[in-house]
C-alpha positions as CSV (number, residue, x, y, z in Angstrom):
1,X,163.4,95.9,95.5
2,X,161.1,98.2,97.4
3,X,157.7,97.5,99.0
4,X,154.6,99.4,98.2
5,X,151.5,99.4,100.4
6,X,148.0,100.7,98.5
7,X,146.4,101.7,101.7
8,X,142.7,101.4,100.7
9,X,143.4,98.2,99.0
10,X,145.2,96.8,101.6
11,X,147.5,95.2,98.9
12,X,151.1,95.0,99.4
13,X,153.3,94.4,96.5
14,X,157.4,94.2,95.9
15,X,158.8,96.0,93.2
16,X,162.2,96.7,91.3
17,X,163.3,100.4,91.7
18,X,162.4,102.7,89.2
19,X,159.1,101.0,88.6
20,X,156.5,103.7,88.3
21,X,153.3,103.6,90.9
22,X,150.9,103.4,87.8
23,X,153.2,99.9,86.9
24,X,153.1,98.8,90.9
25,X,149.5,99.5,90.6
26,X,148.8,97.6,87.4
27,X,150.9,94.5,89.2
28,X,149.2,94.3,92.1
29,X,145.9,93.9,90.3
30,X,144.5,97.0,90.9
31,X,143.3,98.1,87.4
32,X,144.0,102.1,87.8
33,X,142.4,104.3,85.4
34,X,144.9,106.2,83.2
35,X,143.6,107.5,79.9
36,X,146.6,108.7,78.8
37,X,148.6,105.6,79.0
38,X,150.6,107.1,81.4
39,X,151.9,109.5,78.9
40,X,151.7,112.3,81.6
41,X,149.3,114.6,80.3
42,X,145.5,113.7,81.8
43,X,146.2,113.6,85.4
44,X,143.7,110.8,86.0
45,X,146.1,108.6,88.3
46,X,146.7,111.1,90.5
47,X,147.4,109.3,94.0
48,X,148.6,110.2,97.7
49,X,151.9,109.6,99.0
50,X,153.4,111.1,102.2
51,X,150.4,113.5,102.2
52,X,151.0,114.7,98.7
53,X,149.2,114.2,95.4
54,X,151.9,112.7,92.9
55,X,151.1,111.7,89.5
56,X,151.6,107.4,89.6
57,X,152.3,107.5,86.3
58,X,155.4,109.8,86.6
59,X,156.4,109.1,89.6
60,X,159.4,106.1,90.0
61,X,159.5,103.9,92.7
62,X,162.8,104.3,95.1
63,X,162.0,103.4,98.7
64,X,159.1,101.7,100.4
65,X,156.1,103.6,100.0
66,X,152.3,104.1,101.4
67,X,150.1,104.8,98.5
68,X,146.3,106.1,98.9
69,X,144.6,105.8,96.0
70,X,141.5,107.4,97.2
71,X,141.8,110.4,95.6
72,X,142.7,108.8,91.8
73,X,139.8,107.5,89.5
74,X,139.7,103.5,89.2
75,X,137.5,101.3,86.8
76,X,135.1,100.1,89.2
77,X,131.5,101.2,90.3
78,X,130.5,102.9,86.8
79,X,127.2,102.8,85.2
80,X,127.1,100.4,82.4
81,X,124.5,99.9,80.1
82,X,123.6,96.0,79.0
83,X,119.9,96.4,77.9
84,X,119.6,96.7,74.1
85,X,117.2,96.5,71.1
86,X,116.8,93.1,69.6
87,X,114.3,91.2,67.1
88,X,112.8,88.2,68.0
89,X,114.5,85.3,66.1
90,X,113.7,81.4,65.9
91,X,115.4,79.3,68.6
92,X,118.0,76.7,66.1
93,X,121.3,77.8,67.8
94,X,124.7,75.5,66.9
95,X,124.2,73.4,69.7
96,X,121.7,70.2,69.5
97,X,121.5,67.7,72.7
98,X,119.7,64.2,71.0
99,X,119.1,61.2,73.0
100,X,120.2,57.6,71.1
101,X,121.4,54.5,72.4
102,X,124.1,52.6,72.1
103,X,124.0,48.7,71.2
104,X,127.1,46.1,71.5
105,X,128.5,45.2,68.1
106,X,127.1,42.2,66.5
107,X,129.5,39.6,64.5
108,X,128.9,40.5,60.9
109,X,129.1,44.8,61.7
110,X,132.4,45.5,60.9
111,X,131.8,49.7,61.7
112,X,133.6,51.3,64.1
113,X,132.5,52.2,67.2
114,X,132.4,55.7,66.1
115,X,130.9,54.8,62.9
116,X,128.0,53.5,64.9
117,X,127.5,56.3,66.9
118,X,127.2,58.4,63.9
119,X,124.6,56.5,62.4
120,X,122.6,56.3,66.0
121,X,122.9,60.3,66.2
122,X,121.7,60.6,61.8
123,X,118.7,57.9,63.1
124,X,118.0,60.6,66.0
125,X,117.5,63.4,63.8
126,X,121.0,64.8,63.8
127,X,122.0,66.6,60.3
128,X,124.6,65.8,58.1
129,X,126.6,63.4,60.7
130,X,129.7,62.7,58.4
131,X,130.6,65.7,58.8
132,X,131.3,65.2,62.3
133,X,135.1,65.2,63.4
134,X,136.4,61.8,65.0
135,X,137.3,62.4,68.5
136,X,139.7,59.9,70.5
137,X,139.1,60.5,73.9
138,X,135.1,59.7,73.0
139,X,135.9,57.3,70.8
140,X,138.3,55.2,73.7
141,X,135.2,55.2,75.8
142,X,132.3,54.0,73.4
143,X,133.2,50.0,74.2
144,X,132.1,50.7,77.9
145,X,129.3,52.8,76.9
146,X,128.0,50.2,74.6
147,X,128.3,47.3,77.4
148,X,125.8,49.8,79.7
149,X,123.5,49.6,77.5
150,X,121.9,52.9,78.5
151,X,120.7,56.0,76.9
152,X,122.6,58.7,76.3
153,X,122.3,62.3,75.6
154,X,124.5,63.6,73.2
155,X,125.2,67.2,72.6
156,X,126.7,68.8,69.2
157,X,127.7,71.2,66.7
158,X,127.1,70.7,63.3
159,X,131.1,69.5,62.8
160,X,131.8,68.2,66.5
161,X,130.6,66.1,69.3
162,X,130.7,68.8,72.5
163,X,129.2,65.8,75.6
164,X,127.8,62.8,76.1
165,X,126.5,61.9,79.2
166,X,123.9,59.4,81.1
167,X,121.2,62.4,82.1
168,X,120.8,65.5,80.1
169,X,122.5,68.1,81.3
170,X,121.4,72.1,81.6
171,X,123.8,73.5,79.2
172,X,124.3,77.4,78.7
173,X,125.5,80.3,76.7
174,X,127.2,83.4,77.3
175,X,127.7,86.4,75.1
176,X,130.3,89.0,75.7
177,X,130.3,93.0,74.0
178,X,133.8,94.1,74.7
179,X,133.7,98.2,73.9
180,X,136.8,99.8,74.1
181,X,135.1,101.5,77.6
182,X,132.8,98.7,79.0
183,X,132.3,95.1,79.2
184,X,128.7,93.1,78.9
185,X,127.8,89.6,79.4
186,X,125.1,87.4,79.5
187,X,124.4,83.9,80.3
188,X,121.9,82.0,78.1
189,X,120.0,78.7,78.6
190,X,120.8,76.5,75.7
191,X,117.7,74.7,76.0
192,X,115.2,77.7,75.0
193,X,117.2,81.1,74.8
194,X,116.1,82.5,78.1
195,X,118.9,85.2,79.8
196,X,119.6,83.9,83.0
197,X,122.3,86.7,84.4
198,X,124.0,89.9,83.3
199,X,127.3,90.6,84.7
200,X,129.0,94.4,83.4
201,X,132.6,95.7,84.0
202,X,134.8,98.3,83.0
203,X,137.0,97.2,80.3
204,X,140.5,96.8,82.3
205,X,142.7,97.7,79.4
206,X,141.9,101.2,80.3
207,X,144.7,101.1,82.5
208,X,146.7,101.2,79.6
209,X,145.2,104.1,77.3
210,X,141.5,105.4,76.8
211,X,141.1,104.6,73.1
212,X,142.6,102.0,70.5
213,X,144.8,104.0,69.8
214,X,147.0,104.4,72.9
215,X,146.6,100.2,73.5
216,X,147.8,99.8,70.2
217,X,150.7,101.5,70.8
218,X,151.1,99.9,73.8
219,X,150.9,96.7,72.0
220,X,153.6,97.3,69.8
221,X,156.2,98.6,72.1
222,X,155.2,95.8,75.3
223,X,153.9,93.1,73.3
224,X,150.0,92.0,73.3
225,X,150.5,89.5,76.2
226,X,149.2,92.1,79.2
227,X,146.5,93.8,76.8
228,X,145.3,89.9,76.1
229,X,145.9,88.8,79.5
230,X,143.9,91.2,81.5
231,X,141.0,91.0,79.3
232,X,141.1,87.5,79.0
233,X,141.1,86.9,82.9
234,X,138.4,90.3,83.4
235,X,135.7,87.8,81.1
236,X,136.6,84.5,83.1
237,X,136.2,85.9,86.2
238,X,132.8,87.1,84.7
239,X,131.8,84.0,83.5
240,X,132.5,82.4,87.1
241,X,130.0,85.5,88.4
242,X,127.2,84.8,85.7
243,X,127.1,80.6,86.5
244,X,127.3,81.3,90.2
245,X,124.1,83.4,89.7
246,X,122.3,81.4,87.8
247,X,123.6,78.0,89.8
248,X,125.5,76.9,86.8
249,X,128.7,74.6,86.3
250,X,131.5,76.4,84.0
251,X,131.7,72.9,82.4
252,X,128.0,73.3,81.5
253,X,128.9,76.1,79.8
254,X,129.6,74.7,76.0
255,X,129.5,77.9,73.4
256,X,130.7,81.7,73.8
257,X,129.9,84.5,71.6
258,X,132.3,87.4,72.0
259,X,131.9,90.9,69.6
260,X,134.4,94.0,70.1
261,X,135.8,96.4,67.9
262,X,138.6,95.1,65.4
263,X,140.9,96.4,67.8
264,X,139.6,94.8,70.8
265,X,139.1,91.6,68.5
266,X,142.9,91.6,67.8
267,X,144.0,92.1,71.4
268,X,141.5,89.8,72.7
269,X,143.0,87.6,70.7
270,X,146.8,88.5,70.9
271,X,147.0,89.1,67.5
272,X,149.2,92.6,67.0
273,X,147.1,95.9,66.0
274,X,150.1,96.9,63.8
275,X,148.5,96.6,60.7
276,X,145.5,98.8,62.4
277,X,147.4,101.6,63.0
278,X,149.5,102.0,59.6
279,X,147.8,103.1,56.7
280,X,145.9,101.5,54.9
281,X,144.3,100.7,58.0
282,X,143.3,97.3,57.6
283,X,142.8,94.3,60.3
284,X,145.1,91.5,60.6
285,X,142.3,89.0,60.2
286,X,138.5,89.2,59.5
287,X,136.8,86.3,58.8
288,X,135.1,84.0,60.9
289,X,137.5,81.4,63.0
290,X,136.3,78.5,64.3
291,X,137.2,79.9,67.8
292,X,134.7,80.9,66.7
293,X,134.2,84.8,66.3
294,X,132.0,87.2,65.0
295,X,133.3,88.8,61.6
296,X,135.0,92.0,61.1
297,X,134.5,94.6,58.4
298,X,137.3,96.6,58.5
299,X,140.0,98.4,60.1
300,X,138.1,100.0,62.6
301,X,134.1,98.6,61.6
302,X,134.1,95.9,63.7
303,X,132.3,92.6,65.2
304,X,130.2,95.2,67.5
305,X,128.6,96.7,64.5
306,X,128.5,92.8,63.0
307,X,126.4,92.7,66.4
308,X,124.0,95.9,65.8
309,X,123.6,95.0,62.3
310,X,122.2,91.7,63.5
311,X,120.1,93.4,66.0
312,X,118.6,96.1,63.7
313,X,119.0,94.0,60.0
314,X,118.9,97.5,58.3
315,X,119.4,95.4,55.4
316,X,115.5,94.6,55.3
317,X,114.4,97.6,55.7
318,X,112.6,100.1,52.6
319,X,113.6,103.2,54.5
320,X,117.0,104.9,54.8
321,X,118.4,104.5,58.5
322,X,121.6,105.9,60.1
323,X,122.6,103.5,62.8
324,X,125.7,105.2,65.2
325,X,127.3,103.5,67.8
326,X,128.9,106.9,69.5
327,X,132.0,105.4,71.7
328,X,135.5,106.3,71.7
329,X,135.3,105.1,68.1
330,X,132.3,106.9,66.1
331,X,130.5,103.9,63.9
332,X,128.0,104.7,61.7
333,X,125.6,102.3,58.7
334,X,123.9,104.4,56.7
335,X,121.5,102.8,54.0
336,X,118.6,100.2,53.3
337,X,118.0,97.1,51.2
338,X,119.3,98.3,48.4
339,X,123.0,99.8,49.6
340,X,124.5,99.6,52.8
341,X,127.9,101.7,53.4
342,X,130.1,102.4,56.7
343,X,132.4,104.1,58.2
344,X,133.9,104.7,61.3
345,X,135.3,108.4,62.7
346,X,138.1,108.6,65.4
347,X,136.3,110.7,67.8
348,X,138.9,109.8,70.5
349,X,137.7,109.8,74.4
350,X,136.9,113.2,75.2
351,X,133.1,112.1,75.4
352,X,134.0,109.3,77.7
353,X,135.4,111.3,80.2
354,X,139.3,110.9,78.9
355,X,140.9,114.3,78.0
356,X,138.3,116.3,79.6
357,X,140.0,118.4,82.9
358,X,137.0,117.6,84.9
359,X,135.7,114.7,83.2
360,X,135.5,111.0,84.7
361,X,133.0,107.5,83.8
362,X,129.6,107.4,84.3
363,X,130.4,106.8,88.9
364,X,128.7,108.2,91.7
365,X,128.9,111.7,91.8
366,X,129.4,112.0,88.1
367,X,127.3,115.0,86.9
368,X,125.2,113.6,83.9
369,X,122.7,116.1,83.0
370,X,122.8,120.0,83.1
371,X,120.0,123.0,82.5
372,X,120.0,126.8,82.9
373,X,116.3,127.4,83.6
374,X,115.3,131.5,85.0
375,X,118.8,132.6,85.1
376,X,119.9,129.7,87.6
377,X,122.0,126.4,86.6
378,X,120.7,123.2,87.4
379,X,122.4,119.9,87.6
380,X,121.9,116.4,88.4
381,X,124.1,113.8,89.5
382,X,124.7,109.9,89.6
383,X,123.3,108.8,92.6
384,X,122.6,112.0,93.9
385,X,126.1,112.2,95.3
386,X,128.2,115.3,95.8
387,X,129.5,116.4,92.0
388,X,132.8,115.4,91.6
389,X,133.6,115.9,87.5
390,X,131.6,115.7,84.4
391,X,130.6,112.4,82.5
392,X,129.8,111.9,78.5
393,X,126.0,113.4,79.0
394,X,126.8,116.3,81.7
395,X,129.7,117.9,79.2
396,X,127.2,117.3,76.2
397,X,124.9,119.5,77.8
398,X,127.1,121.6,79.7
399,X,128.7,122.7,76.4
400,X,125.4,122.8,74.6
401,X,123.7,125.1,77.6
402,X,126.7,127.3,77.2
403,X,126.4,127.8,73.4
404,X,122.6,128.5,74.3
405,X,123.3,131.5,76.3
406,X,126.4,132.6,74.4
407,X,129.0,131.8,76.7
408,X,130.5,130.3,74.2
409,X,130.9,131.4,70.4
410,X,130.6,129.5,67.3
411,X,134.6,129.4,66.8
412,X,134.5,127.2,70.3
413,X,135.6,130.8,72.0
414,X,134.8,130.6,76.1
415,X,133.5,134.0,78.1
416,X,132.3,132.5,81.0
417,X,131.8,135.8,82.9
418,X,133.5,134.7,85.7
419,X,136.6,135.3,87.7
420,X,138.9,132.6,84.8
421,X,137.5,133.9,81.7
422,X,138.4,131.3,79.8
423,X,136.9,128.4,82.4
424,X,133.3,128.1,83.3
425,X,133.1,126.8,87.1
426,X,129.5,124.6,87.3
427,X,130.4,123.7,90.4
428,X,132.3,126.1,92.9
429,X,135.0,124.2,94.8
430,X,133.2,124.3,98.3
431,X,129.9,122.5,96.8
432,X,131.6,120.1,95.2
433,X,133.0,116.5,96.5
434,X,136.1,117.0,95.7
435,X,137.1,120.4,96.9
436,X,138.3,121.2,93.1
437,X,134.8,122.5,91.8
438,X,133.7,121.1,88.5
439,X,134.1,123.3,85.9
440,X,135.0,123.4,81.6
441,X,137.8,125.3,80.3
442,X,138.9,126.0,76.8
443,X,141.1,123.2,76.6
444,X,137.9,121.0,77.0
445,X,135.4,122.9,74.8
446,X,138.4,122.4,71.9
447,X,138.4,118.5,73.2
448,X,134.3,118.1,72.6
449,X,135.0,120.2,69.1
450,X,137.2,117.8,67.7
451,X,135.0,114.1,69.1
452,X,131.8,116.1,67.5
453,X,133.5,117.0,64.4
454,X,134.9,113.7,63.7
455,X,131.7,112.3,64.1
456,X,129.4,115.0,62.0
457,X,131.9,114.9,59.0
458,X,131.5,111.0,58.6
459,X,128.0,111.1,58.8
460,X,128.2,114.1,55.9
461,X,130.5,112.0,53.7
462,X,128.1,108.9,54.2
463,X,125.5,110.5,53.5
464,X,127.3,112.1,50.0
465,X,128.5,108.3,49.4
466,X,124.8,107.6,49.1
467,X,123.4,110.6,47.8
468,X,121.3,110.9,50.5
469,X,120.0,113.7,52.0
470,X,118.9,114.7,55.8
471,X,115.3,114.4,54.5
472,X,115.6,111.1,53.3
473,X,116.7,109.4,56.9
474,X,113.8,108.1,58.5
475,X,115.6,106.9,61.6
476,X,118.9,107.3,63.6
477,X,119.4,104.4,65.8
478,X,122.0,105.2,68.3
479,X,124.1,102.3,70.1
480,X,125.6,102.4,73.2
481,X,125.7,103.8,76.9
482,X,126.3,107.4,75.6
483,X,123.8,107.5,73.0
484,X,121.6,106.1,75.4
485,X,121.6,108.4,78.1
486,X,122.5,111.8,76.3
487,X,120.0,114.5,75.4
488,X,119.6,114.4,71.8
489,X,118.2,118.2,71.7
490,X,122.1,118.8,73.1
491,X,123.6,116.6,70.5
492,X,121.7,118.5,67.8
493,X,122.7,122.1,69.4
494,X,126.7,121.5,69.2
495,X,126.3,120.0,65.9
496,X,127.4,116.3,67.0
497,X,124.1,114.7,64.6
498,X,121.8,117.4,62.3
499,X,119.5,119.3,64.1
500,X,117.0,117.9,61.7
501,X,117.1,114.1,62.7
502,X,117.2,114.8,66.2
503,X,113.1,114.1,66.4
504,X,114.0,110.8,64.8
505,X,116.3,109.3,67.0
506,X,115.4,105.6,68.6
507,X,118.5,105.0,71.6
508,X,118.7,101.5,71.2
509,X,121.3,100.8,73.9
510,X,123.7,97.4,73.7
511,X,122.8,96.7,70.0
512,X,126.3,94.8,69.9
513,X,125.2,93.0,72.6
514,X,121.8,91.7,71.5
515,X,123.3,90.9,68.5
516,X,125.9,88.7,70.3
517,X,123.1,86.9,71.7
518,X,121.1,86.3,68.6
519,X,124.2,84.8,67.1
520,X,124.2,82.4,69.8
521,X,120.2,82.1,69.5
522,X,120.1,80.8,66.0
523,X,122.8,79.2,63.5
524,X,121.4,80.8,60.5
525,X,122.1,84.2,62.2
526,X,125.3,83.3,63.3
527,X,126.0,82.7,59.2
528,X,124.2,85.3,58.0
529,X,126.4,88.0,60.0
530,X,129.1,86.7,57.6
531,X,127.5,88.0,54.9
532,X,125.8,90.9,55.8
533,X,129.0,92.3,56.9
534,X,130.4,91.2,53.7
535,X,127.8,92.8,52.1
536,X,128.2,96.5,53.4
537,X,130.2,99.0,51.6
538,X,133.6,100.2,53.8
539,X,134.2,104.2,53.1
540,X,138.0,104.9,54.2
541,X,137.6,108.4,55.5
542,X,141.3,108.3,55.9
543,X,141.7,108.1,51.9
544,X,139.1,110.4,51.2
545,X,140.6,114.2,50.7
546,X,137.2,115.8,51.1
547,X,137.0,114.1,54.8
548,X,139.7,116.4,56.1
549,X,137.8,119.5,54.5
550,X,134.5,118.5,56.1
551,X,136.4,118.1,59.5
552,X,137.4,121.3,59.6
553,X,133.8,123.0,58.9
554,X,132.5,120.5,61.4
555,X,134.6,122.1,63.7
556,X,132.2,125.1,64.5
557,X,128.7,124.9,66.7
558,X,125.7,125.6,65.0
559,X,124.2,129.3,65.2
560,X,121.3,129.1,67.9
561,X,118.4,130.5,68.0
């Protein structure tokens, strides 16, 4: 066993020899950053040891060791986005609080105790009481209750008895979006809707691979247990920050809401991805539970877009809409009242930051948006803080503002004119924050080829699926932080959406979120998720021949001019 000190943590933490400093790092709590798994090949979890930069991931453990970690990207401080479109619904959520009392038996009344109660909640106003489930721990303490003589507040579901108490109590809420990058939550007042905090993290599974597909390898070689673990413990620890804001009990808290991928779903859950990542690509589960969750689709169509179709209800609308949640995993409705179909495109992590040389979450010093204005290249960062790599925006336009002054070819092909041909420096090493520079190379234009390829050929092949046409799209709702704080003129100039529709976008942020919370909001919603997701059409792009085909002609930028 050696020790291992993480300096800037001020964590100290024993370990077997031969465990890895990515492995000592994950133990001690630290949630690292490594995209890659620890595969090897991003460099992400590059730390200090004995002055030198070693990769924690490949490096073994065999003596005691000082570890600064200053110079390796974590999961905290990012810029997450929690604000989203919604739709004003009805307040009728599950949960009902009525006020009855409860009487001593009289000789004659040969109903139980619990029988009684029933029939003082159905004389209260309380629906379809029979249904309820008998509870013995409620039940043991109805004699006592009855002897009181008081009133008493009782709060339900339409199957279950949740409280019952003397005074009424201020229940809450919470709703959880858990994206493969980000976490959002928000605490609700059950007595009229109202939000009463926001708490955002980074999705601590990261530590163990950028997309769904390195976790669910993970998974099946380790087991779910840490994926499931570290999420599960990442949401209490938020729901102990969103009731200390708002001055709330945890046991006030009597109903969550949680929507994810299917892939975040199943290891949220604990439920292997193995059946998610073997053709034909199909979940392990997708109803409704009485957990309860928010339904699935499909393989990779998941609760989140349950969430956004919730939010948006494309479903009622006339006109054609393209709704695209633009993450790690590219999700995309495309339809109306009459046909709904989806899809979802692996366009990996590259716009997340993942695979990109230079490219990191949306932190201080993040570069997020880039211009070349009167021969001179212009850039703005996070914060305003010394640029230290690239985030999903900044290499959207970065790339785009390349292919505009033909630095780069249609083929993907980099001149940059400078000293490394084939690697464009924004940011020369002494002007940066991190004495590297920030720059693009070929490696990375490929990488941003292959996310915006993925992405363009499922919206073609919807779009075929419904004989639509560009024309006929009267709106592209995009989800999510990256959608939200891209420049849709650069989206439209590397050929990530048509050039035509970028004029109709509408951002509409945490869709998945909003939805979460409308679920939560009103019963009938909550039900009628089930079937609109039932409802939609699921287009395997996987079993489609012509997908492949479409890939590889989305592979090429638009001409410009």
């Amino acid at each position: 066993m050696h020790q291992v000190y993480f300096v800037r943590e001020k964590k100290k933490i024993e370990v077997p020899e031969g465990t890895t400093i990515l492995e000592a790092q994950r133990l001690a709590g630290l949630r690292p950053d490594a995209p890659c798994g620890g595969a090897g090949t991003c460099g992400k979890c590059q730390v200090m040891v004995d002055s030198q930069p070693v990769q924690a991931c490949q490096t073994q453990i065999q003596e005691n060791l000082l570890v600064d970690t200053t110079v390796s990207s974590s999961l905290e401080d990012a810029v997450i986005l929690t604000d989203g479109f919604s739709r004003p619904v009805a307040f009728k959520p599950q949960i009902a609080t009525h006020s009855i009392e409860l009487k001593k038996t009289v000789p004659g009344d040969k109903r139980s105790d619990w029988e009684r109660l029933l029939q003082a909640l159905a004389d209260a106003g309380a629906p379809a009481t029979e249904h309820f489930l008998p509870d013995p721990d409620l039940s043991s303490s109805l004699y006592e209750r009855c002897i009181q003589g008081k009133t008493w507040y009782i709060t339900h579901t339409e199957k279950e008895i949740l409280d019952i108490s003397s005074e009424k109590k201020p229940f809450c809420l919470a709703a959880f979006d858990i994206g493969t990058t980000t976490l959002a939550g928000y605490l609700l007042d059950a007595s009229c809707g109202q939000v009463l905090a926001v708490e955002s993290r980074m999705n601590p599974q990261a530590q163990y691979g950028a997309d769904v597909i390195m976790r669910s390898d993970y998974a099946l070689s380790h087991g779910t247990e840490a994926l499931s673990l570290c999420i599960r413990r990442e949401l209490d620890e938020m729901l102990g920050c969103l009731c200390d804001r708002s001055d709330r009990k945890r046991a006030d808290l009597l109903q969550v809401c949680v929507v994810g991928n299917t892939c975040m779903h199943h290891l949220f859950l604990g439920i292997s991805p193995a059946s998610l990542v073997h053709a034909p690509y199909t979940p392990a589960i997708s109803q409704s539970m009485t957990l309860p969750a928010m339904p699935n689709i499909a393989g990779y169509v998941g609760a989140d877009t349950s969430g956004c179709l919730l939010a948006v209800r494309p479903d009622q609308k006339e006109e054609i809409t393209l709704l695209l949640d633009i993450g790690t995993n590219g999700e995309m409705i495309l339809g109306n009242r009459n046909r709904l179909a989806t899809c979802s495109t692996a366009a990996g992590p590259a716009l997340e930051g993942a695979k990109i040389e230079c490219g990191m979450r949306g932190t201080d010093g993040a570069v997020d948006h880039v211009y070349f204005e009167n021969g001179i290249w212009h850039f703005t960062t996070i914060n305003n803080q010394p640029a230290v790599g690239l985030c999903g925006s900044g290499l959207l336009d970065l790339t785009a503002q390349l292919l505009k002054q033909g630095f780069i070819d249609e083929n993907g092909s980099l001149e940059s004119g400078q000293e490394t041909p084939k690697t464009f420096f924004l940011v020369p090493p002494e002007a940066s924050g991190n004495g590297r520079g920030v720059y693009l190379t070929q490696k990375d234009i490929r990488e941003v080829q292959l996310a915006k390829a993925a992405i363009a050929a499922g919206i073609r092949i919807l779009m075929k699926t419904l004989s639509v046409t560009e024309k006929d799209i009267s709106c592209l709702y995009i989800a999510g932080a990256f959608g939200n704080y891209m420049d849709p003129a650069s989206a439209g100039a590397i050929g990530l959406i048509p050039q035509s529709l970028v004029d109709r976008i509408c951002p509409i942020g945490n869709a998945a979120g909003e939805g979460a919370k409308i679920a939560l909001l009103n019963a009938e919603e909550w039900k009628l998720a089930d079937t609109l997701t039932r409802n939609v059409e699921f287009v395997e792009l996987a079993a489609l021949p012509e997908f492949q085909d479409r890939f590889v002609d989305e592979l090429e930028f638009p001409p410009q001019g």
